[in-house]
C-alpha positions as CSV (number, residue, x, y, z in Angstrom):
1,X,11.2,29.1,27.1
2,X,14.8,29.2,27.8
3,X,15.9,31.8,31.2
4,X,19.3,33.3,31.0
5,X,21.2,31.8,34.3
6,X,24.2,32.8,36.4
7,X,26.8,29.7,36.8
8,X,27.8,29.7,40.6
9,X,30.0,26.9,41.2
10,X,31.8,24.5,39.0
11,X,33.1,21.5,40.7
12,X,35.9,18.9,38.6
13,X,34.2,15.5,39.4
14,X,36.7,13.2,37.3
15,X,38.8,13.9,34.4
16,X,36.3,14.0,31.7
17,X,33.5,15.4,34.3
18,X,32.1,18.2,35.8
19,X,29.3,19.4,37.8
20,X,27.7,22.6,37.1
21,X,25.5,24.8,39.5
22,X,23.4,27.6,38.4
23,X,22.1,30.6,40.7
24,X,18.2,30.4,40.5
25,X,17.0,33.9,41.4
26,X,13.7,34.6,43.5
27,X,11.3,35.4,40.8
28,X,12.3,32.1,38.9
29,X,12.3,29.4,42.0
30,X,8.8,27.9,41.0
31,X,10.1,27.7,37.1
32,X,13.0,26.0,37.8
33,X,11.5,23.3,41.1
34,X,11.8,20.0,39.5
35,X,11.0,16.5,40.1
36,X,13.6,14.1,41.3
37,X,14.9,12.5,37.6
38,X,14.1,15.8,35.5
39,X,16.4,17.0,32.9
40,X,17.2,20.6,31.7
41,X,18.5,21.7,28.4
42,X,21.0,24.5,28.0
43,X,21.5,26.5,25.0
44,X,24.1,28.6,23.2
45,X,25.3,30.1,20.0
46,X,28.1,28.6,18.0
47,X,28.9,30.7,15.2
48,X,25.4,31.5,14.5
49,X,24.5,28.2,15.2
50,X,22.3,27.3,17.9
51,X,22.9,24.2,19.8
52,X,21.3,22.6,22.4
53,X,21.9,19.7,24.9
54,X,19.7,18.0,28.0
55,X,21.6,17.1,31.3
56,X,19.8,15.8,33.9
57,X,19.5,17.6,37.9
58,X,21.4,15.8,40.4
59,X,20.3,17.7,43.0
60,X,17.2,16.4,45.5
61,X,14.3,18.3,44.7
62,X,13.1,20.7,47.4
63,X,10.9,23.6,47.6
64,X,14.2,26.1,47.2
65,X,15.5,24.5,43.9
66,X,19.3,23.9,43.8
67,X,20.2,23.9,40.2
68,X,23.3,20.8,39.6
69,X,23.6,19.1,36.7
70,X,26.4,16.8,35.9
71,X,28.3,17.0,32.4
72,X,30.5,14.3,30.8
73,X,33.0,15.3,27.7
74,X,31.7,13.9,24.6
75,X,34.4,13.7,21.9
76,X,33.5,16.4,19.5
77,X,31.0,17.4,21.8
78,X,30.1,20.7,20.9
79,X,28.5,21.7,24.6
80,X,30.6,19.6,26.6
81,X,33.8,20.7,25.6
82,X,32.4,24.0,26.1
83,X,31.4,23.2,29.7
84,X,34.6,21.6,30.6
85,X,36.8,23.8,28.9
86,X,35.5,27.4,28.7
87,X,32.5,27.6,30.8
88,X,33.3,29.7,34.1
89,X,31.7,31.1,37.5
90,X,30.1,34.2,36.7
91,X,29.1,32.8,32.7
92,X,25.2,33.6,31.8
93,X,24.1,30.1,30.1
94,X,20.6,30.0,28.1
95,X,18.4,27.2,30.4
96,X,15.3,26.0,29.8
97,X,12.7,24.9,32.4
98,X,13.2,21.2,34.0
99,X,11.4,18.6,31.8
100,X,11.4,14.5,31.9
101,X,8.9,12.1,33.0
102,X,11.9,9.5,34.2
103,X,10.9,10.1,37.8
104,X,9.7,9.1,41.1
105,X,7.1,10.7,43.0
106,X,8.4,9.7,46.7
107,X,6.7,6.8,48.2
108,X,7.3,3.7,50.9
109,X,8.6,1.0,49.0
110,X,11.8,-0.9,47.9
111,X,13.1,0.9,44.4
112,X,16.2,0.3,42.3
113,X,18.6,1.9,40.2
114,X,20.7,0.3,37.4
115,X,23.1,2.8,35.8
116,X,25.8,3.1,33.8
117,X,28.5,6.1,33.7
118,X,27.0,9.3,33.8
119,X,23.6,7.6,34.2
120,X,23.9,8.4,38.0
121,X,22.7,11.4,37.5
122,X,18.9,11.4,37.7
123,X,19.0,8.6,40.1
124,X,21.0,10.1,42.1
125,X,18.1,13.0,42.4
126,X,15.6,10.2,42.9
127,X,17.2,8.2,45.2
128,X,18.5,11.5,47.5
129,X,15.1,12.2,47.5
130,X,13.4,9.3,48.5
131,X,15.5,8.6,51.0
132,X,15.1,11.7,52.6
133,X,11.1,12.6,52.5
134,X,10.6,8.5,53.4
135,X,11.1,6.9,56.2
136,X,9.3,3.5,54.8
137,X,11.0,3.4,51.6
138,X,14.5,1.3,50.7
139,X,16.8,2.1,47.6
140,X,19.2,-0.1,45.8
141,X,21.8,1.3,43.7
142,X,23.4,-1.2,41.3
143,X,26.3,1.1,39.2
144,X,28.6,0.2,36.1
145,X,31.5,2.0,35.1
146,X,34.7,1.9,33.6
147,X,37.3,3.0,36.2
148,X,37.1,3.7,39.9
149,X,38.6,7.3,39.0
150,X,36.2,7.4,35.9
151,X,32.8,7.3,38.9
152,X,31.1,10.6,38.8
153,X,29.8,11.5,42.1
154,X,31.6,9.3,44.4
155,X,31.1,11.4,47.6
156,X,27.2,11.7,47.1
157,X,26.8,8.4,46.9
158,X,29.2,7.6,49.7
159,X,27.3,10.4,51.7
160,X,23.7,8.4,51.1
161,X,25.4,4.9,52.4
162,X,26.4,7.2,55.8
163,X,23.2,8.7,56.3
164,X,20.9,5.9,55.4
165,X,23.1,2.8,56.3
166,X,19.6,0.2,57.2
167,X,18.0,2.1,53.5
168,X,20.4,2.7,51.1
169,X,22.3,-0.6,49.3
170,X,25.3,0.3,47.0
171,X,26.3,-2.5,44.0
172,X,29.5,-1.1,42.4
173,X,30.8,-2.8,39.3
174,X,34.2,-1.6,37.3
175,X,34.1,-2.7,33.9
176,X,38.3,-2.1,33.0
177,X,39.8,-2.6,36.3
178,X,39.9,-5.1,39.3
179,X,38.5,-3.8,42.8
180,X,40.1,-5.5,45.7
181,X,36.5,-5.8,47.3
182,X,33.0,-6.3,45.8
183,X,32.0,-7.6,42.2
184,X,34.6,-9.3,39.7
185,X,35.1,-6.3,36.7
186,X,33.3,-6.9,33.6
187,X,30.4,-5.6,32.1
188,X,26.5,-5.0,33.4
189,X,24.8,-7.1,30.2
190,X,22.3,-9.1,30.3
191,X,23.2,-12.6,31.4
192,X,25.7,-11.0,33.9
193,X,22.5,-9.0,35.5
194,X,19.8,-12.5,35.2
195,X,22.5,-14.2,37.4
196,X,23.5,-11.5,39.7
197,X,19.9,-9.7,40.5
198,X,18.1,-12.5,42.2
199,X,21.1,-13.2,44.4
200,X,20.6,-9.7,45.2
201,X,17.2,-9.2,45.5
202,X,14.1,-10.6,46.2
203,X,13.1,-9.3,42.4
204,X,9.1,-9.9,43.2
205,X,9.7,-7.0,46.5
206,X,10.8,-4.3,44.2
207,X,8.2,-1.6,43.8
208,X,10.0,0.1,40.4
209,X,13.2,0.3,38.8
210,X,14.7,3.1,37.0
211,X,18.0,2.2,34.5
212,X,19.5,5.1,33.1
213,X,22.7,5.1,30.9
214,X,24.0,3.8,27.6
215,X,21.8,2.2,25.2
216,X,23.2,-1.2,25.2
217,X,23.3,-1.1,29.1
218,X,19.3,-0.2,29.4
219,X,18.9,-2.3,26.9
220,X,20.4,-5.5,28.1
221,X,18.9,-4.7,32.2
222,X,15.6,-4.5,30.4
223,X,15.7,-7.8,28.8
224,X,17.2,-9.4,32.0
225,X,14.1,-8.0,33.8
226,X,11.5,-9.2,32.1
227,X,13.2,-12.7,31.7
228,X,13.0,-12.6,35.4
229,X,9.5,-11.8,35.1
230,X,9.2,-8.1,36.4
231,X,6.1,-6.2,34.4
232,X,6.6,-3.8,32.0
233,X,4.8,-1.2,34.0
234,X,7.4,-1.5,37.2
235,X,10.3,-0.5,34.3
236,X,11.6,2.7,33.4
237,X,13.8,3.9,31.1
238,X,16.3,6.9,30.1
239,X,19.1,6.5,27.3
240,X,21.9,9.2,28.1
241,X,23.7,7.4,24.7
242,X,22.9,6.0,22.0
243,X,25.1,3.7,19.8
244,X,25.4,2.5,16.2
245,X,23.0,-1.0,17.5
246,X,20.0,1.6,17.5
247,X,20.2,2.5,14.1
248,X,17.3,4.5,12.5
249,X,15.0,2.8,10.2
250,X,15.4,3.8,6.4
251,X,13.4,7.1,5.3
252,X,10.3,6.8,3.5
253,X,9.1,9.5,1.4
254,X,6.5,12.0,2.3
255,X,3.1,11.5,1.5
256,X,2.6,14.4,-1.8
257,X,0.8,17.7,0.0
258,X,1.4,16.4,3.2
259,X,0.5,19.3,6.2
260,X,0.8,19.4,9.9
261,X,-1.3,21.3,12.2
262,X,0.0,22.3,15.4
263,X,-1.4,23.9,18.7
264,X,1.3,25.6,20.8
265,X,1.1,27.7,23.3
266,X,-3.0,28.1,22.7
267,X,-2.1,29.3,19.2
268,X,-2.6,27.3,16.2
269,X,-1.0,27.0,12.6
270,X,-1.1,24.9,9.6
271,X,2.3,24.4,7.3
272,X,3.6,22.2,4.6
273,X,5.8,19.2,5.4
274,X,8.6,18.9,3.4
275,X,9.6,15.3,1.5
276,X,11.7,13.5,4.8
277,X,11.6,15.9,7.2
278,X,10.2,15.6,10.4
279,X,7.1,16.8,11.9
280,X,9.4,19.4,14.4
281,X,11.3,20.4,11.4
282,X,8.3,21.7,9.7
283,X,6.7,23.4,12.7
284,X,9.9,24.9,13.7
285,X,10.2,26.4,9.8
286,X,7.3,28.3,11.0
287,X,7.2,28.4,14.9
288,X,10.8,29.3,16.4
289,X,9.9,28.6,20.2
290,X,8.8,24.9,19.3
291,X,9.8,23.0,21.7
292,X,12.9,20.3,21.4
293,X,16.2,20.1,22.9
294,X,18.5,16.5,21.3
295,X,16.3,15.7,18.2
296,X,17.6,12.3,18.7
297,X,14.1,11.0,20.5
298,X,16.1,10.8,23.6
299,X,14.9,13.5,25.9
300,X,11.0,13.8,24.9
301,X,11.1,17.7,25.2
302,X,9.6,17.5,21.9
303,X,6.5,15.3,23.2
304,X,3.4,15.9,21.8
305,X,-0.5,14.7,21.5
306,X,-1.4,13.3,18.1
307,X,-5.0,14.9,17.4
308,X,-5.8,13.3,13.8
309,X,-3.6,11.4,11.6
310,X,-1.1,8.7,11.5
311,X,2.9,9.2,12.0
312,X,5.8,6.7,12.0
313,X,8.5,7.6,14.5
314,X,11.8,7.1,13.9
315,X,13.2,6.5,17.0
316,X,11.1,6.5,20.6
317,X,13.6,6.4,23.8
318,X,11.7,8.9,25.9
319,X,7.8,7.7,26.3
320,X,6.7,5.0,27.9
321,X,4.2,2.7,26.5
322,X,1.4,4.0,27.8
323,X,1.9,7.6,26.6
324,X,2.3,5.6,22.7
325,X,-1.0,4.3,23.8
326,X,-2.6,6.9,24.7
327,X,-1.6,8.7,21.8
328,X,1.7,10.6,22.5
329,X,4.6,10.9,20.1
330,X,8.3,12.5,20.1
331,X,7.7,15.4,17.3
332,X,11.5,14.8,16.8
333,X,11.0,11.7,14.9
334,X,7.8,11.8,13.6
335,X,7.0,11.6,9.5
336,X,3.2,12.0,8.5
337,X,1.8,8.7,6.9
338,X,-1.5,10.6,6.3
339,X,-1.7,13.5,4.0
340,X,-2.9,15.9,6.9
341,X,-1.3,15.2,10.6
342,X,-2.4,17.1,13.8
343,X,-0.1,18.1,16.9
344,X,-0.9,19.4,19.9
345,X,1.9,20.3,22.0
346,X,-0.2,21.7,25.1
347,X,-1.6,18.7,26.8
C-alpha cells in the first residue's frame, strides 16, 4: 500500500546525487519505522504509466522515523531524473511502506560493510545504528568509489569516525583517482579484497558482513569471502545494479493451462498464466495492489511462499538461501513448471 508523502528537504550530495527527506505525519509513524538496511519504493505516473523504484533509508532507525533516502541519476532513469531534476520541497510523492530483509538487528559484535557507490546507503542505516544502541559492538566500513567528489554521504560517515573513534574503522578506496593518503586507486574485485581483508582483519572475529552495491562488486567480495573461509550464513547481500554479466537465462515456454493461485491480503484467487509471463504478471492481470516494486528480482518486495507446485526463477538477488529453502521465491521472476502453482504472499 503506497501513502502519499510530503518532501521536506532535499539536500545535493554530489553531482549526480541527492538525498531526499519525506515528512512522516503522526498517524503514519508506526507504518513507516523501519529497520536499519530497509528500502522503500516510491511511485509515480508517467504519462499514464506507472513506474516504480526502491531506494534504501539512510537514516538510523528510531522510534520517531526520519524518512532519508539517497538517490543516484541513472542515465535514462525515468525516477531519478525526476528526483534530481524536478522533484521539489513541498512535492506529494506516492511511498510505500519500508520493506528489505538486508539488515541488522543491533547486537555486540564486530560487523562489516563492503560497498560500492551508492551502496552506502543501507549500511550507513545499519552501521549509524549499531553504533549508537551498542556500546559492545565494532563496525568496519570498507567503501569503493570512483571519485572523491563522486562519495555520497561524506559528512555522515566522517560524523560516525568523530563520534565513535575506538568503534567505527573507515577503508576508503577511489577507483579513478589517486588519494594522497590511504589505499592505492583501483578497483574492490576479488583478488584485490583476498589480499587486502586479512591484513585488515582478523576475518574469523567478524560476526556478519553486509556488501551492498553493483553486481560485479557483491559479486567478486562474495567469492573473496568464502575463499577466505567465512560461512555462507555470516554473508549478506543487496545488488543496487545489475550488469549485462547477470544475464537472464533463456525463456522456456509455459506449461499448456498453466494457473496460479494466490493468497493476498487474506483473499484468494485463481487466474490463467499466460505463455512467458511471470507469476506477478499474471496475478497482477487480476490483483492491482500485488505487491512488487523493480521486477528485476532485486528488491524482493515481490517475495512470496510457494504453497504447491514447482517454479523456475529467473533471477534471485534478494533472498537468502535459507528463505529458497524454506520455500520462498521472488514472484517477479517466477515461471510455473507445474500446470497449477500456488502463492501465498501473506506469510
Amino acid at each position: 500500500m503506497f501513502h502519499p508523502l510530503q518532501v521536506r528537504e532535499i539536500e545535493r550530495l554530489t553531482d549526480d546525487a541527492v538525498a531526499v527527506t519525506f515528512t512522516v505525519p503522526p498517524e503514519l509513524r508506526t507504518t513507516f519505522r523501519h529497520a536499519p538496511g530497509q528500502h522503500i519504493a516510491l511511485r509515480r505516473l508517467v504519462d499514464g504509466q506507472e513506474i516504480r523504484r526502491t531506494y534504501s533509508i539512510c537514516t538510523p532507525a528510531t522510534d520517531e522515523p526520519v524518512l532519508r533516502v539517497g538517490i543516484r541519476l541513472v542515465e535514462d532513469g525515468a525516477f531519478s531524473t525526476y528526483a534530481l531534476k524536478e522533484l521539489a520541497v513541498g512535492d506529494t510523492v506516492e511511498v510505500m511502506a519500508p520493506a528489505g530483509r538486508f539488515t541488522l538487528d543491533p547486537r555486540p559484535g564486530h560487523f562489516v560493510g563492503i560497498v560500492g557507490g551508492s551502496g552506502i546507503t543501507p549500511v550507513l542505516s545499519i552501521a549509524a545504528t549499531l553504533l549508537a544502541q551498542q556500546p559492545d559492538a565494532h563496525f568496519c566500513l570498507i567503501r569503493s568509489d570512483r571519485t572523491a567528489a563522486s562519495t555520497m554521504f561524506l559528512e555522515e560517515v566522517a560524523d560516525l569516525k568523530d563520534r565513535y573513534p575506538q568503534r567505527f574503522q573507515l577503508i576508503h578506496t577511489l577507483s579513478r583517482e589517486e588519494q594522497q593518503a590511504g589505499l592505492p586507486s583501483g578497483r574492490l574485485d576479488e583478488p584485490r579484497l583476498r589480499s587486502l581483508l586479512p591484513a585488515l582483519l582478523t576475518i574469523d572475529s567478524v560476526d556478519g558482513w553486509y556488501l551492498c552495491g553493483p553486481y560485479g562488486l557483491v559479486q567478486g567480495a562474495e567469492r573473496a569471502l568464502r575463499g577466505l573461509g567465512v560461512p555462507r550464513t555470516r554473508i549478506h547481500e543487496e545488488i543496487f545494479h545489475v550488469d549485462n554479466g547477470a544475464a537472464a537465462p533463456p525463456a522456456v515456454a509455459t506449461p499448456a493451462h498453466s494457473t496460479v493461485t494466490a493468497t493476498l491480503d487474506g483473499r484468494s484467487g485463481t487466474w490463467p498464466v499466460h505463455d512467458s509471463e511471470s507469476l506477478l504478471e499474471a496475478v497482477l492481470r487480476n490483483r492491482a495492489d500485488a505487491p512488487y516494486a523493480c521486477k528485476g528480482g532485486v528488491c524482493g518486495t515481490c517475495r512470496a511462499f510457494l504453497v504447491n507446485g514447482e517454479v523456475r526463477m529467473d533471477r534471485n538477488f534478494a533472498l537468502e538461501s535459507d528463505e529458497v529453502d524454506a520455500g520462498y521465491v521472488l514472484a517477479c521472476q517466477s515461471h510455473p513448471v507445474t500446470e497449477k502453482v500456488e502463492l501465498d504472499f501473506d506469510r
